[in-house]
C-alpha positions as CSV (number, residue, x, y, z in Angstrom):
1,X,210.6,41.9,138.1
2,X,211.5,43.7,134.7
3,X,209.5,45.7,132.4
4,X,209.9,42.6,129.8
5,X,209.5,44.8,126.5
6,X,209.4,41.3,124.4
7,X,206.1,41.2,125.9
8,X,204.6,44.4,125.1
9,X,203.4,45.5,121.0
10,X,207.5,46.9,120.8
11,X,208.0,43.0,120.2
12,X,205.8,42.7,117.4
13,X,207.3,45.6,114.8
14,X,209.7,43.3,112.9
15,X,207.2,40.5,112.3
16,X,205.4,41.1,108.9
17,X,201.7,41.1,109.2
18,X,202.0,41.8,113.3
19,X,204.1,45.2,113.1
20,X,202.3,46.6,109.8
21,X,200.6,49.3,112.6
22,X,201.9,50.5,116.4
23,X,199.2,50.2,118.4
24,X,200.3,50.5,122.7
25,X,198.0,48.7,124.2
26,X,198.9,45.6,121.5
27,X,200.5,42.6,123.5
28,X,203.1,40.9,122.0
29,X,203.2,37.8,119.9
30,X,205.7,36.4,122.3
31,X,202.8,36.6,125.2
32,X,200.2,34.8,122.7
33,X,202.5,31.7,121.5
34,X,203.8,31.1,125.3
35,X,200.0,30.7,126.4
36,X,198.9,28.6,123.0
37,X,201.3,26.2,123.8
38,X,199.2,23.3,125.2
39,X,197.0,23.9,122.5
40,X,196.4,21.4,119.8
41,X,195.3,21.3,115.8
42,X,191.3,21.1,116.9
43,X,191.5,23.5,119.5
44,X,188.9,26.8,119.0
45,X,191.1,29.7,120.5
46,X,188.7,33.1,121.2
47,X,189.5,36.7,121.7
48,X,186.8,38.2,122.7
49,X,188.6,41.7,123.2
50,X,190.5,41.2,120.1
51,X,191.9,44.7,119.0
52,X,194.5,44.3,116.1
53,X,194.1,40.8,116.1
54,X,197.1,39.5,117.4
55,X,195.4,36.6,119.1
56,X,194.0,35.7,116.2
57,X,197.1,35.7,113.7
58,X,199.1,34.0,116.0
59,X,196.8,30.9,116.6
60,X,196.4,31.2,112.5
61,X,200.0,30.7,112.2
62,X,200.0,27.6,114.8
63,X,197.3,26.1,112.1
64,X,194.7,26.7,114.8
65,X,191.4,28.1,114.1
66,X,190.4,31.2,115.6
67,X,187.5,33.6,116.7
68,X,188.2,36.9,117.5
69,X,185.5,39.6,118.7
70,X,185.9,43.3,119.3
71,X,183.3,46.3,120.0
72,X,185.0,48.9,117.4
73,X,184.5,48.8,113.6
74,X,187.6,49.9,112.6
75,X,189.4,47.1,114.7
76,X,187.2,44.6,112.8
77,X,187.9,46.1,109.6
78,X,191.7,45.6,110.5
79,X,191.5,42.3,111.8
80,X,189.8,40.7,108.9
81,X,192.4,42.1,106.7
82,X,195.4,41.3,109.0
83,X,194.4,37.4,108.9
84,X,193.1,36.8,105.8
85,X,195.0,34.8,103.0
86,X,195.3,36.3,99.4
87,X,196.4,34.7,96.7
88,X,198.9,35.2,94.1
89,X,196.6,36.6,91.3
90,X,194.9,38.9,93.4
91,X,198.3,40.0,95.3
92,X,199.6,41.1,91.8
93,X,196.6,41.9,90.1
94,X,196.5,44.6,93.3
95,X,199.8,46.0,93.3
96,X,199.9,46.6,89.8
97,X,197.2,49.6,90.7
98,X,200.2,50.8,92.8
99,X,201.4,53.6,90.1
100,X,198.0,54.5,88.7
101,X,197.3,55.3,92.7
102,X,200.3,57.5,92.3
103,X,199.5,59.6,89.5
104,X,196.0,60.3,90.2
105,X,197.4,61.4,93.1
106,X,199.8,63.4,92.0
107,X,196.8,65.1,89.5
108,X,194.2,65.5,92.5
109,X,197.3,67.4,94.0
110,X,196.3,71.1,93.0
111,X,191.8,70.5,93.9
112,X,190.5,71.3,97.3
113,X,190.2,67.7,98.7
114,X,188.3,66.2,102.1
115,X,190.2,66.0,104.6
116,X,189.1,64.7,108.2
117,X,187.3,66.9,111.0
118,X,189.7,66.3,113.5
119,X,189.4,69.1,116.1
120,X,192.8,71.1,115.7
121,X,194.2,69.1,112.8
122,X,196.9,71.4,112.1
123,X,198.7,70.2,115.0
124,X,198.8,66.6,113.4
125,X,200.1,67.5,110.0
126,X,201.1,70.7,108.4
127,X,199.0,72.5,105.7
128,X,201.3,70.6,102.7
129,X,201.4,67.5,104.9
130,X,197.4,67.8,104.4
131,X,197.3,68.3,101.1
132,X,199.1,65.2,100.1
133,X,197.3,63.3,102.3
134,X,194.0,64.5,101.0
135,X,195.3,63.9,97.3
136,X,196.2,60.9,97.9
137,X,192.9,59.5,100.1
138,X,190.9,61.0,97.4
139,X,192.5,58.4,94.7
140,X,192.4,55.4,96.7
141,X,188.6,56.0,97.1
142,X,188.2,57.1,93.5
143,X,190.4,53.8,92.7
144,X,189.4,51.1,95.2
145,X,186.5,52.9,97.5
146,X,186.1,52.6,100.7
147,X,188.1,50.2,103.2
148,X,186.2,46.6,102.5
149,X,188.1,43.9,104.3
150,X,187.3,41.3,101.5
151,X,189.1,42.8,98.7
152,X,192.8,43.2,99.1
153,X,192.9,46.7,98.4
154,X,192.4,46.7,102.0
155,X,195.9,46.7,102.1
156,X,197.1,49.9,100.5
157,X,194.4,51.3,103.7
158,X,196.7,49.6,106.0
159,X,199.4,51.3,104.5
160,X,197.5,54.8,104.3
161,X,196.7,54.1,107.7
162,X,200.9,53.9,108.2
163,X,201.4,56.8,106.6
164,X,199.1,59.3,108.5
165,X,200.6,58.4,111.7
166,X,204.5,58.4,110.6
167,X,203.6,62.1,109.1
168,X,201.9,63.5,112.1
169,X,203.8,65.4,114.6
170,X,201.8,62.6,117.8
171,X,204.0,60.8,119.9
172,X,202.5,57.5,121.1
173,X,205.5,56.6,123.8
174,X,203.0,57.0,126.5
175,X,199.8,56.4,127.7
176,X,199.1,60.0,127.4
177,X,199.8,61.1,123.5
178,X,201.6,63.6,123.4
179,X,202.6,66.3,120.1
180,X,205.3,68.1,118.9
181,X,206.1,71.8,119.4
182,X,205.1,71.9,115.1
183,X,204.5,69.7,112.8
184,X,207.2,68.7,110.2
185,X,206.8,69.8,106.5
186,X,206.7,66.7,103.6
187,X,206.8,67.4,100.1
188,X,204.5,65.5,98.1
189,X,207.4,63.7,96.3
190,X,208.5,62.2,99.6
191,X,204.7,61.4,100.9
192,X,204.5,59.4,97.8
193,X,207.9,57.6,98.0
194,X,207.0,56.8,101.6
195,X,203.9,55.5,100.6
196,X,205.1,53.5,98.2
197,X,207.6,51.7,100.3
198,X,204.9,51.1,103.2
199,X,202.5,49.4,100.2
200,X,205.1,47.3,98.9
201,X,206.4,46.1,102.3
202,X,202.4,45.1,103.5
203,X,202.2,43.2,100.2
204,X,205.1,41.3,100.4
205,X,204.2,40.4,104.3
206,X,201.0,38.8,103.3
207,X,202.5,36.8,100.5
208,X,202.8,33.6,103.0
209,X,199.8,32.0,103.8
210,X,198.4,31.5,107.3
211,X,197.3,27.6,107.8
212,X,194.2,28.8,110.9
213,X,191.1,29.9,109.6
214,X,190.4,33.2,111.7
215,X,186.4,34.7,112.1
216,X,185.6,38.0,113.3
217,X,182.5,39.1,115.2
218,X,181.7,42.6,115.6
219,X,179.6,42.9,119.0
220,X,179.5,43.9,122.6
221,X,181.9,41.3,124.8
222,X,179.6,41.7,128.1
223,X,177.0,39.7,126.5
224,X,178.2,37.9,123.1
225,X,174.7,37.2,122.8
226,X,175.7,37.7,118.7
227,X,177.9,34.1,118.9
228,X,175.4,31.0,118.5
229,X,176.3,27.6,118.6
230,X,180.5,28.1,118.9
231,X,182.0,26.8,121.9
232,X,186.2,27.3,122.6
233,X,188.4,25.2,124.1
234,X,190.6,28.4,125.0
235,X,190.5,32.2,126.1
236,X,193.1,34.5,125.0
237,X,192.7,37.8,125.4
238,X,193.9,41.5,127.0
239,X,190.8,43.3,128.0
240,X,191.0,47.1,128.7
241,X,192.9,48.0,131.9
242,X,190.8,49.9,134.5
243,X,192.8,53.0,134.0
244,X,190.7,55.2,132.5
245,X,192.8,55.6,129.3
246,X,190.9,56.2,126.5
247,X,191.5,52.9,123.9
248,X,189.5,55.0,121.0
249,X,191.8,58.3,121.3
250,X,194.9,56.5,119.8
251,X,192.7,55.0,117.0
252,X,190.7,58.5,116.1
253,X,193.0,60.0,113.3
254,X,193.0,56.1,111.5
255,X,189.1,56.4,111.9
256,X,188.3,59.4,110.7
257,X,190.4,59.3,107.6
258,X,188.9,55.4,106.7
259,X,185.2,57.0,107.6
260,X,185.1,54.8,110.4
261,X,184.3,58.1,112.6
262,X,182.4,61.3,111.2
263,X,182.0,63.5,114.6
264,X,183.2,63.6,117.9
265,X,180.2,62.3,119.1
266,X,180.8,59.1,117.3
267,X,183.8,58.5,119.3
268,X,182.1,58.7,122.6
269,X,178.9,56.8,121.5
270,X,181.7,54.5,121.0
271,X,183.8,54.5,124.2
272,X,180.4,54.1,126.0
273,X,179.9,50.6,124.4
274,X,183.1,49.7,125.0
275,X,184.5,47.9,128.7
276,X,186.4,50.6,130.5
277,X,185.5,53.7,127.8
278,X,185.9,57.3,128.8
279,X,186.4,59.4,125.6
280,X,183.9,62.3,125.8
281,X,180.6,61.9,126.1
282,X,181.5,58.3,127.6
283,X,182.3,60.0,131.3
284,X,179.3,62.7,131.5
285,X,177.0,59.2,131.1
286,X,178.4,57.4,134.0
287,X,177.0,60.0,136.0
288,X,173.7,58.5,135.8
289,X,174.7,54.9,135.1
290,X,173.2,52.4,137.8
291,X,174.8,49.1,138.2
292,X,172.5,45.7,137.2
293,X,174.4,43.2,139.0
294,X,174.7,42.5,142.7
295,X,177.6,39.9,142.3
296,X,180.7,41.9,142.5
297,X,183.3,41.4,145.3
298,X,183.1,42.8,148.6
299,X,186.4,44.9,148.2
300,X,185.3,46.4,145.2
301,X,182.9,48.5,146.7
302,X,185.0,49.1,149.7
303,X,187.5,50.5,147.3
304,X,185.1,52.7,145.5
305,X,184.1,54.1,148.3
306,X,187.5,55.0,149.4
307,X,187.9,56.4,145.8
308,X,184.8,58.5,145.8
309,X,185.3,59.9,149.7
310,X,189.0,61.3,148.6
311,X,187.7,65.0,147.9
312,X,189.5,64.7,145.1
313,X,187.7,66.8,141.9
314,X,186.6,64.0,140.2
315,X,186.5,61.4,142.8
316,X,182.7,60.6,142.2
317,X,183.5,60.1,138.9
318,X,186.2,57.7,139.2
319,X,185.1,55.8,142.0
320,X,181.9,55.0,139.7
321,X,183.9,54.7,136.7
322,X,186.3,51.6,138.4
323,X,183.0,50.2,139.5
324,X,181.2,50.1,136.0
325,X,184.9,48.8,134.4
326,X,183.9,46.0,137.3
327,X,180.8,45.1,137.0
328,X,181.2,44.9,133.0
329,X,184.1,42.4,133.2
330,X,181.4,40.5,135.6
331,X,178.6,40.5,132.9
332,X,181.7,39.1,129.9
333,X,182.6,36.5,132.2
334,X,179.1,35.6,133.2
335,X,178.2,35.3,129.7
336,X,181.7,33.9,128.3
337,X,180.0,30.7,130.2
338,X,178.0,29.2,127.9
339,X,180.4,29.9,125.2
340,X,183.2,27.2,126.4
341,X,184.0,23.7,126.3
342,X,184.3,21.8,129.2
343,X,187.8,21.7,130.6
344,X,187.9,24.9,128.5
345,X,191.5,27.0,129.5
346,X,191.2,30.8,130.0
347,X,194.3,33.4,130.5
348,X,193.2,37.1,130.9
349,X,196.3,39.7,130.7
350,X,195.7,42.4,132.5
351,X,196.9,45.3,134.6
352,X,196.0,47.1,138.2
353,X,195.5,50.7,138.5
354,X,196.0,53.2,141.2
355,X,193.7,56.3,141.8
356,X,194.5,59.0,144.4
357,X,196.8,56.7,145.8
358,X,194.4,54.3,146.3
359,X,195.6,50.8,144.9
360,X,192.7,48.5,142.3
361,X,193.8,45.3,142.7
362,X,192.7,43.7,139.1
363,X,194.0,40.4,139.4
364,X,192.3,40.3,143.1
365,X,189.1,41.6,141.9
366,X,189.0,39.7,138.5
367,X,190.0,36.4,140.2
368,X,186.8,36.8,142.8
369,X,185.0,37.3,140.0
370,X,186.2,34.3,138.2
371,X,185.8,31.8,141.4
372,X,181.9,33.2,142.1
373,X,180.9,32.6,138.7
374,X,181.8,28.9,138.7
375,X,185.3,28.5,137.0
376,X,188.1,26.2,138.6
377,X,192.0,26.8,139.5
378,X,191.4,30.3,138.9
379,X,195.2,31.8,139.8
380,X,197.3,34.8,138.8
381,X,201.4,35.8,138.2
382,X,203.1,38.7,137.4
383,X,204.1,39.1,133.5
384,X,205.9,42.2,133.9
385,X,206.8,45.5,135.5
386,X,205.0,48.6,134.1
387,X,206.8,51.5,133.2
388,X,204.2,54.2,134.5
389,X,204.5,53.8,138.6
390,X,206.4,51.5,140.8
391,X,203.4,49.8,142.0
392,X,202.2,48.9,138.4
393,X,202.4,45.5,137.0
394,X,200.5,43.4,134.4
395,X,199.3,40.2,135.4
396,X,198.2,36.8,133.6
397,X,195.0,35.7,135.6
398,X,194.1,31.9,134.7
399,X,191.5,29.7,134.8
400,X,189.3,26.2,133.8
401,X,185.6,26.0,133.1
402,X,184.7,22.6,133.9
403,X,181.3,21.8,132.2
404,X,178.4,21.5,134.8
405,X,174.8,19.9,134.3
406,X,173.4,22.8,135.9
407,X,175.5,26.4,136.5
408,X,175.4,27.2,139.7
409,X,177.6,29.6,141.6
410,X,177.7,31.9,144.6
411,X,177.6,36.1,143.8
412,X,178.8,38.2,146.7
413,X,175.8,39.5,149.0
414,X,177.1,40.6,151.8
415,X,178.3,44.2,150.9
416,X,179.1,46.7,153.9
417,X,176.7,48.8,151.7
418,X,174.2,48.0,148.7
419,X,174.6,48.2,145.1
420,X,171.2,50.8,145.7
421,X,173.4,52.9,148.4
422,X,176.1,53.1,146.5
423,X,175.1,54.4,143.4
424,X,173.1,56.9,145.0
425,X,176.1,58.3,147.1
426,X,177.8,58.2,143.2
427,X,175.5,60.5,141.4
């Protein structure tokens, strides 16, 4: 087994509207198309952890319609804009704001501009970086205001968006970001140019039109209580690993410069919504987190126990922290339910984790899941070898809802220990 990069976001760069922004944990649109393929014009294809939208595009470009759902604002904002179909008056109608963009920027170059309060920003961009990216945020505001996914100003955000992250000094080839030793310098001239290029490039991607209609929810995935009356035919979706990686950290610097984020709070109020979030204020919560469910696996709390008795530092922590990434994934699919057609196909990419050596089976746990709640042929394969650890892998975990007059499945209840015990040996 290979680390198949086709099927990681490294596939996606070259393909217009797909590659206008990096982000790692993006699957590829390789993945997406290979599990769309039995699926026909009138199928309803849902994402309900939707991220860039890839999902969503893809079906779009198949001619099938599309609902895609994620937790975080800024991902909502982008997937709205990344599907949507503009046409040729408001393209050019648009672009032609392109060079009045420029030379407001170019006069807003010499004030004392807002700039984001990202903790240690200097390590980002340099002080001349800043002020060309202040200049120049300052007269898309003053031009086209804030990011507004109907308009198709949007775009030139997409391509601001581009630019901050091409000018920083981060490195995103690893799950852990990582910075260089100092950030380079830009001139403004160059910022500009760069700029320019990106705009131009994002317009001409959207120029062809999608045939899928594509609708975005903005709402927590363990309930979807915010999607009435829509049933889907399929599932396609990456939820967060149980890794404790942060999904918010990589998307701070685009948030706070689109004032999608004002504080550091924010971004842990936000991590706490989200399945499997640990960005600050996220982690010191699970410390008094109780679990509401009593339908996990057995081996999941065999395994948390093993975690949290490991004397490592933050053992408690983690060991509660792979059992609320658990028992959320529970709640989603519990709720997913009611939200599918009969005969309805599901395929869940996901990966296993490792914690003080002691191995979290996903695909295991997520396929015990799957069969207590009720769904049919639930099964699992390897996609591909991750590059972190040896004994990493990402999985596709399948499975059929088959419409029942009355929903009726059977939760685990014999734990060696109760959901009560547990949580009380976890705080």
């Amino acid at each position: 087994m290979n680390q198949r990069a086709d099927y990681t976001f490294k596939f996606n760069t070259s393909l217009g509207r797909h590659g206008w922004l990096r982000l790692t944990p993006a699957y590829s649109v390789k993945l997406v198309r290979e599990l769309l393929v039995d699926a026909s014009k009138d199928s309803l294809v849902f994402d309900p952890f939707s991220g860039t939208g890839t999902t969503g595009l893809v079906a779009a470009e198949f001619g099938i319609n599309a609902a895609l759902n994620d937790v975080n604002p800024f991902l909502i904002w982008f997937a709205k804009t990344k599907c949507k179909n503009y046409s040729f008056n408001e393209l050019s109608e648009t672009l032609s704001r392109l060079e009045t963009i420029i030379d407001l920027s170019k006069q807003k170059l010499s004030c004392t501009n807002w700039v984001p309060p990202i903790h240690n920003i200097e390590r980002w961009w340099d002080k001349s970086t800043l002020k060309s990216l202040g200049a120049l945020r300052h007269s898309l505001v003053e031009i086209g205001g804030m990011p507004d996914a109907s308009k198709a100003f949007s775009l030139y955000w997409i391509a601001f968006c581009r630019l901050v992250i091409e000018t920083s000094s981060a490195a995103f080839n690893h799950v852990s970001m990582s910075f260089k030793e100092k950030p380079e310098i830009y001139e403004n001239r160059f910022i500009l140019n760069l700029f320019t290029s990106i705009s131009e490039a994002i317009f001409e991607s959207v120029k062809k039109p999608v045939s899928g209609n594509v609708t975005v929810f903005h709402g927590d995935s363990r309930t979807l209580e915010h999607i009435e009356g829509i049933k889907f035919s399929h599932v396609i979706t990456s939820p967060p690993y149980s890794n404790r990686i942060s999904y918010i950290r990589e998307l701070r610097p685009y948030m706070y410069w689109l004032g999608f984020l004002h504080a550091p709070k924010d971004a842990g109020d936000l991590d706490w919504e989200a399945i499997g979030g640990t960005w600050g204020t996220a982690t010191s919560k699970l410390t008094t987190w109780v679990p509401a469910s009593n339908g996990l696996p057995d081996s999941l709390y065999t395994i948390c126990d093993r975690i949290n008795k490991s004397s490592n530092k933050h053992s408690d922590v983690l060991s509660k922290y792979v059992l609320k990434y658990y028992h959320d994934m529970y709640k989603h699919l519990e709720s997913l339910r009611s939200h599918l057609t009969s005969d309805a196909k599901l395929g869940y990419i996901v990966g296993n984790s490792t914690f003080y050596g002691i191995h979290v089976p996903s695909d295991d746990l997520l396929k015990a899941s799957l069969t207590s709640l009720g769904y049919d042929d639930v099964q699992s394969h390897i996609i591909r070898k991750r590059n972190c650890k040896k004994e990493l892998f990402e999985y596709c975990i399948s499975a059929v809802w088959q419409k029942k007059s009355v929903i009726s499945y059977q939760p685990f209840r014999n734990h060696a220990e109760s959901v009560e015990q547990l949580s009380m040996q976890l705080v």
